[in-house]
C-alpha positions as CSV (number, residue, x, y, z in Angstrom):
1,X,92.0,101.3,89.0
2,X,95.7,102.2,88.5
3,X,96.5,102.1,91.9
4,X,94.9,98.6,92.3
5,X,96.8,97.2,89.0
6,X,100.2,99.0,90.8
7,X,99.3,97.0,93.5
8,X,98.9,93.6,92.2
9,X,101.7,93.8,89.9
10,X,104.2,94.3,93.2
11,X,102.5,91.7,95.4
12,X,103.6,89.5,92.0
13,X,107.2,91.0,92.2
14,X,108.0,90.4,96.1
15,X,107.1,87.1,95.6
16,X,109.8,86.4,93.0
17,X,112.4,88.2,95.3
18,X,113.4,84.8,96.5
19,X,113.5,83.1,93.0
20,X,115.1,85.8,91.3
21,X,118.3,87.9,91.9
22,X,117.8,90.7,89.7
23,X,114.6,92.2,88.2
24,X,117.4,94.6,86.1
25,X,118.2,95.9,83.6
26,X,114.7,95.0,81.7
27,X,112.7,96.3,78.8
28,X,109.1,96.2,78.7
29,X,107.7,96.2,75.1
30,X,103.9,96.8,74.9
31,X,104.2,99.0,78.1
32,X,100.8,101.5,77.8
33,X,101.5,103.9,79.8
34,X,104.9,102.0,82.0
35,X,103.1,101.7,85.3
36,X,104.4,98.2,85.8
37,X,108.0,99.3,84.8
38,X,107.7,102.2,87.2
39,X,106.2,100.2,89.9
40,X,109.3,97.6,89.5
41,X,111.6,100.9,89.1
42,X,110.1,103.0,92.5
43,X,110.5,99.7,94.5
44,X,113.7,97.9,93.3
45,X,117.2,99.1,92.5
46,X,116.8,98.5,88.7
47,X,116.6,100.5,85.6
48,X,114.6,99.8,82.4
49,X,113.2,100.7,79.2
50,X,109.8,100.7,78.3
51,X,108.1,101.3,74.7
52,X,104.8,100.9,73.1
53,X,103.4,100.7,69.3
54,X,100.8,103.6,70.7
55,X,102.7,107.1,71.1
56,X,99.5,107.8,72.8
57,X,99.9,105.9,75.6
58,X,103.5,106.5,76.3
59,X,102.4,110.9,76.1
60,X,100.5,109.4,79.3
61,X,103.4,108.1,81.0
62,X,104.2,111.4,83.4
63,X,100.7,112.1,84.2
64,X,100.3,108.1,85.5
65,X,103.6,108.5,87.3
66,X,102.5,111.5,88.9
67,X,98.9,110.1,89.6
68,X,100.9,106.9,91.2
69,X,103.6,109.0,93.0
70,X,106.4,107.7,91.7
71,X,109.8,109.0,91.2
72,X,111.3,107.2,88.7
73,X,110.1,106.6,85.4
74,X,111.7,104.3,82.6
75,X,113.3,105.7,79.8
């Protein structure tokens, strides 16, 4: 399910390359577990910041990262 939502979330992003210059530097707010900022981090040249109300989910963060392969993780 993650990788699918990964997945759908970039096919959105490559088809604003043309509209927009920059995806960067952003901040997510609501972020779960920061699989959309990752995704936008591990294929663009941008840095972010994402937060959520629910420590919970943001504890997740590294294990989705590592689940998704990803390299870079917002702060």
């Amino acid at each position: 399910m993650l990788i699918e939502r990964v997945r759908k979330i970039l096919a959105d992003l490559d088809q604003l390359t043309d509209v927009i210059p920059s995806f960067g530097p952003f901040l997510e707010l609501g972020a779960g577990s920061a699989q959309r900022s990752a995704a936008l981090m591990n294929r663009y040249p941008v840095d972010g910041v994402a937060t959520d109300i629910s420590q919970s989910s943001l504890r997740n963060a590294p294990y989705v990262m590592s689940l998704l392969n990803f390299t870079r993780s917002p702060c």
